[in-house]
C-alpha positions in Angstrom: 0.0 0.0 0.0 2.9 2.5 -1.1 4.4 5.1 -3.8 5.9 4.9 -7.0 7.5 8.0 -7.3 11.0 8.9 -7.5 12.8 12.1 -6.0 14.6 13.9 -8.6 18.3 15.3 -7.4 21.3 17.0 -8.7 23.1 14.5 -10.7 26.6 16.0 -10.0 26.3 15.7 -6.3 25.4 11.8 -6.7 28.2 9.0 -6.7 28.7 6.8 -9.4 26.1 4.7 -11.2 26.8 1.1 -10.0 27.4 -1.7 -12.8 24.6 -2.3 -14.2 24.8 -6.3 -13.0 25.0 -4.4 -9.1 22.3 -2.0 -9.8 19.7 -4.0 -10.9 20.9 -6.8 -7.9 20.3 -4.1 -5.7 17.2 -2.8 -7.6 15.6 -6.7 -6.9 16.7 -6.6 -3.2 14.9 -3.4 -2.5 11.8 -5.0 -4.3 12.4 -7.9 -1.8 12.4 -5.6 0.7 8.9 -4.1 0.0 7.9 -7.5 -0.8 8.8 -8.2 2.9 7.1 -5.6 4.4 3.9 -5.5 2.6 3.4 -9.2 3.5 4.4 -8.8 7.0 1.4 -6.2 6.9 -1.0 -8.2 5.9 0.0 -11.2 7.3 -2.5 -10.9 10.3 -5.4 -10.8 8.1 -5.4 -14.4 7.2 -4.0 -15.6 10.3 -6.6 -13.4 12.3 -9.1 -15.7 14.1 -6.8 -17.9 14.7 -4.2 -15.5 16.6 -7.4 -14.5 17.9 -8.3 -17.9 19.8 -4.8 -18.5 20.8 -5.3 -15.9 23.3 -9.0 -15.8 23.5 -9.9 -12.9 22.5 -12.1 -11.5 19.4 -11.4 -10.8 16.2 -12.5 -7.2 16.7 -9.4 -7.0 19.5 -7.4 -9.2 17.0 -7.8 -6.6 14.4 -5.2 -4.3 16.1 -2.6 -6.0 14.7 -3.9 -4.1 11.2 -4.8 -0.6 13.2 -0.6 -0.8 15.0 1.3 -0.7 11.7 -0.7 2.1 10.1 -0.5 4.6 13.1 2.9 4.3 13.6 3.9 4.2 10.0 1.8 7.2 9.5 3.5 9.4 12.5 7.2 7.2 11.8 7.0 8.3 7.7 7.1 12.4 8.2 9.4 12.1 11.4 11.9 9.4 9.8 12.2 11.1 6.8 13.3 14.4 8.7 15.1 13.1 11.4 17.6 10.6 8.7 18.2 12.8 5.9 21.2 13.3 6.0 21.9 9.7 6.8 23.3 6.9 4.3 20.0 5.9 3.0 21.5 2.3 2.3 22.4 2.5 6.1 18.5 3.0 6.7 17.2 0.6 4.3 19.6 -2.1 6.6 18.4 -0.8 10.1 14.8 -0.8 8.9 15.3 -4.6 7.8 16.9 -5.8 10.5 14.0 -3.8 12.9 11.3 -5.9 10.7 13.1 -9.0 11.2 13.2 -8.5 14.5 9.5 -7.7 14.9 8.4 -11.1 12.9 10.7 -13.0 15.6 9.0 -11.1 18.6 5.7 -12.2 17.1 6.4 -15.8 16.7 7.3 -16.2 20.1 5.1 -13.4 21.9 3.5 -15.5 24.8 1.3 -12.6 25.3 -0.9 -10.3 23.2 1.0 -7.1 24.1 4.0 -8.6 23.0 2.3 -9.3 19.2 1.1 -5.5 19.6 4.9 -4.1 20.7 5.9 -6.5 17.2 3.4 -4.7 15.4 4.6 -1.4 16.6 8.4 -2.4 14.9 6.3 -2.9 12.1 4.8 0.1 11.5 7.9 2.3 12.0 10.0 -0.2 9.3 6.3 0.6 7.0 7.1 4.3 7.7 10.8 4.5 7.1 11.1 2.4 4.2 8.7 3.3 2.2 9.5 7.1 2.3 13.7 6.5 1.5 12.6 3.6 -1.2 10.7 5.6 -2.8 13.2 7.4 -4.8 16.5 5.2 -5.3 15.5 4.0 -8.8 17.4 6.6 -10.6 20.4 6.0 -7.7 20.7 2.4 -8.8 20.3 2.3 -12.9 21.1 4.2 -15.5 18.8 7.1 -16.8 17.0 4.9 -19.4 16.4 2.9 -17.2 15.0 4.1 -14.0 11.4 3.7 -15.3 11.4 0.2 -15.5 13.6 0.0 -12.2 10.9 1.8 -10.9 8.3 -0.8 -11.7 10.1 -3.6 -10.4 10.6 -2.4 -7.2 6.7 -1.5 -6.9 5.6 -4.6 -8.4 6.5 -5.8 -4.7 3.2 -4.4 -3.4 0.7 -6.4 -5.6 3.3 -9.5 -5.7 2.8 -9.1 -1.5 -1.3 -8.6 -1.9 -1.0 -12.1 -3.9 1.2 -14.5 -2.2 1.5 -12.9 1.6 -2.3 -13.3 2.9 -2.6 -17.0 1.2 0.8 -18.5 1.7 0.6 -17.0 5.4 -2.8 -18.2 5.1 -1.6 -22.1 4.5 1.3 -21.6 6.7 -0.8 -20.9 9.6 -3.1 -24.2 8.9 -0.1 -26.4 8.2 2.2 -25.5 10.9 0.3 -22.8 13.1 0.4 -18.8 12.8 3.8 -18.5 14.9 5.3 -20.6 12.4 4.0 -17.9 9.7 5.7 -15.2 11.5 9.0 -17.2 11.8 9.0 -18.1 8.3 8.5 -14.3 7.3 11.4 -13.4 9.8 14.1 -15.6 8.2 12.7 -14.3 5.0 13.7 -10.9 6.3 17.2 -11.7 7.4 17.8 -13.0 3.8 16.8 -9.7 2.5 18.9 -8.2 4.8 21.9 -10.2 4.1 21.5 -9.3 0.3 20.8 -5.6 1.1 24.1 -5.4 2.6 25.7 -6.9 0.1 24.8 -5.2 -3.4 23.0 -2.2 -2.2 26.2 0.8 -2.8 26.6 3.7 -0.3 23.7 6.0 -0.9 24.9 9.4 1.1 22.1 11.2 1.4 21.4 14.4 -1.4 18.2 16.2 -0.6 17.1 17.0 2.3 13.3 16.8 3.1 12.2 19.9 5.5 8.4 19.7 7.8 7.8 23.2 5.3 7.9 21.3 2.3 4.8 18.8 3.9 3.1 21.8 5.2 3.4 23.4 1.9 1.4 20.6 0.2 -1.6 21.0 1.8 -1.9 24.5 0.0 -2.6 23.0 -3.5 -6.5 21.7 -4.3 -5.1 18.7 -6.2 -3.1 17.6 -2.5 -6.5 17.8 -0.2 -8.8 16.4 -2.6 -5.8 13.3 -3.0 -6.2 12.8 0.6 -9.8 13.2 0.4 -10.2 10.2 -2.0 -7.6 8.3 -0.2 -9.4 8.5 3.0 -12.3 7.3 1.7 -11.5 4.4 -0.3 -8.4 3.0 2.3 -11.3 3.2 4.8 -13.4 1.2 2.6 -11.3 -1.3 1.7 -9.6 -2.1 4.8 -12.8 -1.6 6.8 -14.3 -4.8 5.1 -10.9 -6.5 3.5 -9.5 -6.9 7.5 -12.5 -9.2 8.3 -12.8 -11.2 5.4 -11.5 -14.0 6.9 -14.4 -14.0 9.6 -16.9 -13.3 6.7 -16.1 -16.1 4.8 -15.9 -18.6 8.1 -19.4 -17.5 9.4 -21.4 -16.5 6.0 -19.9 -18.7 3.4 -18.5 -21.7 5.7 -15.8 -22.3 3.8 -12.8 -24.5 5.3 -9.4 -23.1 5.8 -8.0 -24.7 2.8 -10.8 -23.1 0.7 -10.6 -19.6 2.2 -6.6 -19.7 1.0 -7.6 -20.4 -2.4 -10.4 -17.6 -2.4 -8.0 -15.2 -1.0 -5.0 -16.1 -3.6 -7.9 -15.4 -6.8 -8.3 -12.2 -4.9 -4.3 -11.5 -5.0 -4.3 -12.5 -8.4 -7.3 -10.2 -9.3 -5.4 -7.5 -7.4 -2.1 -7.4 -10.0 -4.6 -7.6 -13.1 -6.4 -4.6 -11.3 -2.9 -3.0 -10.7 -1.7 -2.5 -14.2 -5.0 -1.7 -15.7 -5.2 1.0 -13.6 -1.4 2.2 -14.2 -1.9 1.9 -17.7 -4.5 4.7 -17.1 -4.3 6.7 -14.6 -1.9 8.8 -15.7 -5.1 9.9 -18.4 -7.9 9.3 -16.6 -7.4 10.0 -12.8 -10.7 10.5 -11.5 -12.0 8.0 -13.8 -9.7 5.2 -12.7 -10.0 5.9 -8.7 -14.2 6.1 -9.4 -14.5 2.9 -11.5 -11.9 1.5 -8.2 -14.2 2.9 -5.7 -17.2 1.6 -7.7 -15.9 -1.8 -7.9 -14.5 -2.5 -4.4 -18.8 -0.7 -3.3 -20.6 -3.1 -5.7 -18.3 -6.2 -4.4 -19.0 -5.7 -0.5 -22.4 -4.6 -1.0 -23.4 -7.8 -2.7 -21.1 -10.3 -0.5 -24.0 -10.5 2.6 -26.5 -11.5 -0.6 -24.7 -13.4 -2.6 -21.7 -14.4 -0.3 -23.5 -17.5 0.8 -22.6 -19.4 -2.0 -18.8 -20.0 -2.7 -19.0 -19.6 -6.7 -20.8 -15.8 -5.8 -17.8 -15.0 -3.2 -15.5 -15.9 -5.6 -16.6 -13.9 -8.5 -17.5 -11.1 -6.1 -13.6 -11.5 -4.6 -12.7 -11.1 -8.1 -14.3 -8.2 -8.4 -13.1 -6.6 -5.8 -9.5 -7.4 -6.4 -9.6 -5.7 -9.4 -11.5 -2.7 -7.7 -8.7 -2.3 -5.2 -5.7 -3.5 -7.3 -5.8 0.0 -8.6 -6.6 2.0 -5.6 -2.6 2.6 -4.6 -1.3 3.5 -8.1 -4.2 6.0 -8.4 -3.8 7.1 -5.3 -0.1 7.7 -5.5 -0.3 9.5 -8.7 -2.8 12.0 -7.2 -0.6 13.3 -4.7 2.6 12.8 -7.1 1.3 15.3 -9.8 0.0 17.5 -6.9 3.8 17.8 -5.8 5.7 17.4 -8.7 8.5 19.8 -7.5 8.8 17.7 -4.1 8.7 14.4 -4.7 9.9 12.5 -1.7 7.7 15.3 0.4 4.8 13.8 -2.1 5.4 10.3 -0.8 5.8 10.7 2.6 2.6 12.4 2.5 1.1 9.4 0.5 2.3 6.8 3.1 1.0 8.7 6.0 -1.9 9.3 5.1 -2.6 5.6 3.3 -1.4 4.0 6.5 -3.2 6.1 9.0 -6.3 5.3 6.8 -5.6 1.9 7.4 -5.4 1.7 10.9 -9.0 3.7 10.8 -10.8 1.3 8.5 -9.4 -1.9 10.6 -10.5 -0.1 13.8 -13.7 0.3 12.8 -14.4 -2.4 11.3 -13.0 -4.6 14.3 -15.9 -2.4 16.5 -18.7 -2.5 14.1 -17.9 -6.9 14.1 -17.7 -7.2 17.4 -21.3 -5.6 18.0 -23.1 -6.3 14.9 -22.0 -9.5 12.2 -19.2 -9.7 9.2 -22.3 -8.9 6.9 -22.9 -5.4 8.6 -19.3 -5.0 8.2 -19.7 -5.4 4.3 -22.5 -2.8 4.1 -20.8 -0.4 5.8 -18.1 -0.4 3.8 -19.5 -0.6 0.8 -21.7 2.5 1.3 -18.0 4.3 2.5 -17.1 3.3 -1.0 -20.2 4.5 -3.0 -19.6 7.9 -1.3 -16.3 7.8 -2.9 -17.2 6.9 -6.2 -19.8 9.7 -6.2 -17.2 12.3 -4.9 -14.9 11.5 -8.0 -17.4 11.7 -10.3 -18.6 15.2 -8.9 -18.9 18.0 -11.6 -16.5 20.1 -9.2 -13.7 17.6 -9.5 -13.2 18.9 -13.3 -11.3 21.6 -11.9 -8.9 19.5 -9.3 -7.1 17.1 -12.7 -3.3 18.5 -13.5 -2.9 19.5 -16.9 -2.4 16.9 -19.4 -5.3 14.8 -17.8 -8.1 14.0 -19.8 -10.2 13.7 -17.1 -10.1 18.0 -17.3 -12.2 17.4 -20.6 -14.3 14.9 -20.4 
């Protein structure tokens, strides 16, 4: 749920291009890094009702360990980026790795729920800090032609960890139990670490981000209405998406093993949904995050109706992944081409406010479960998302698209 911007500096004051054989290793480890991360995420969301009766309690209290990452990688991503600027960014790619490893470790062997909490507070900071140096060390790694596509393969980590994290954490959890998930996803970490140090070069730091430059954002139209949208659609999604697992227990009564399958189609549906929407966004912005919003409102609204039957929750999953598969590149390119002369400012502000959103949506979701039913859940958040859709398709949004956009004629 991150970026895909890069942060343009002055060439001269950069060291030299790596080989191209090293950049694009360390181009690949940095992807595996994000892969990491985004996994780690969303790990508890498949494993949640199970962590939940291991310490007997319910899966509205187990959804903290979504709402822990997002507030502290939304307060970490502004202050991190600040406090380390001046720091070897390769040095903070490494300490932010070796933090996350930790935090997996701490999870798989937390005898208490705090404990899993304190891991998810690790979590959120690594979310944070990552995200917001990563962002830009594309152009860093590659040569000039280049950087585009170094660009997309680092990114393509997000809908890569949507895909694989929830299921394979998913069957983890029934094979071997969820601690062994959290183990396996700390080892994975190390590795990345170990590669990290190893082909990422020394990346002294070149531009400095300043608190004016985020407080300046919020003086452009295009930067409130971004977070606007982004609000509404993050709370949506992860509103509903948190508790799926529950949903499809108590509504459709599928079996573990099915519920892993249902959630891979959705992954899979989420990287079809992910370059459809990149191929377009760019042209149609408020078209691409309505038709997202729309998607993600007719899916949840039509789960407690047809979500009985496990051919409808599977075509409605589908759906849905699609819907949501685009939400982050839209979202992203909203505040990107609101901030185009501050591009790491751009994507701090993108993380922090996609993260906070997150916690948000999984907080209130957990309360509305824990008093009402997975179905109410569903509703709710499908009624968040027609809002949405109806605030991108406003007439007054014709005057909030950055030039270029055909969205400003249509």
């Amino acid at each position: 749920m991150s970026p895909t911007t890069t942060n343009p500096v002055d060439a001269a004051a950069l060291p030299t291009t790596p080989s191209p054989l090293i950049g694009w290793l360390a181009v690949v480890s940095v992807m595996l890094g994000i892969f990491a991360i985004v996994t780690t995420e969303i790990l508890p969301i498949g494993l949640l009702t199970s962590i939940g009766s291991s310490f007997t309690i319910s899966d509205g209290v187990a959804g903290l360990m979504m709402t822990m990452p997002g507030f502290l990688a939304a307060v970490s991503a502004p202050l991190v980026t600040v406090a380390t600027a001046r720091i070897d960014r390769r040095l903070m790619l490494c300490a932010f790795m070796l933090l996350l490893a930790l935090a997996n470790f701490l999870a798989a062997a937390a005898p208490d729920y705090w404990l899993v909490l304190v891991s998810r507070v690790m979590v959120g900071i690594t979310i944070g800090g990552f995200w917001s140096i990563g962002a830009g060390l594309a152009e860093r790694l590659v040569p000039p032609t280049s950087v585009s596509r170094a660009t997309a393969v680092i990114f393509s980590a997000v809908p890569l960890g949507s895909v694989l994290g929830v299921p394979t954490g998913t069957l983890l959890g029934d094979l071997a139990g969820w601690r062994t998930a959290f183990a396996v996803m700390g080892t994975l970490t190390v590795g990345v670490l170990i590669m990290l140090l190893l082909v990422v070069p020394p990346l002294p730091s070149v531009q400095a981000t300043r608190l004016s430059d985020l407080r300046g954002m919020f003086r452009s139209s295009n930067t409130r209405f971004a977070l606007l949208l982004t609000f509404l659609i993050v709370l949506a999604h992860f509103g509903t998406y948190t508790y799926v697992t529950p949903f499809l227990e108590r509504v459709t009564h599928a079996g573990d093993g099915l519920i892993t399958m249902f959630l891979l189609i959705y992954g899979a549906a989420g990287i079809l949904g992910n370059f459809l929407g990149g191929a377009r966004v760019a042209q149609y912005p408020r078209t691409v995050f309505g038709l997202a919003a729309g998607l993600i409102a007719a899916a949840t609204l039509l789960l407690p109706m047809v979500g009985h039957w496990e051919a409808g929750a599977i075509a409605l999953l589908i759906v849905w992944g699609i819907g949501y598969g685009a939400v982050p590149v839209a979202s992203q390119t909203w505040f990107s081409k609101a901030a185009p002369s501050v591009p790491e400012a751009a994507s701090v502000l993108f993380t922090a406010s996609f993260q906070a959103t997150i916690s948000i949506g999984a907080l209130l979701g957990g309360m509305v479960l824990d008093r009402t039913s997975p179905s109410a859940v569903m509703v709710l958040g499908g009624c968040t998302a027609v809002i949405m859709a109806l605030t991108a398709g406003a007439h007054f949004t014709r005057r909030l698209t950055w030039p270029g956009s055909a969205d400003a004629h249509e």
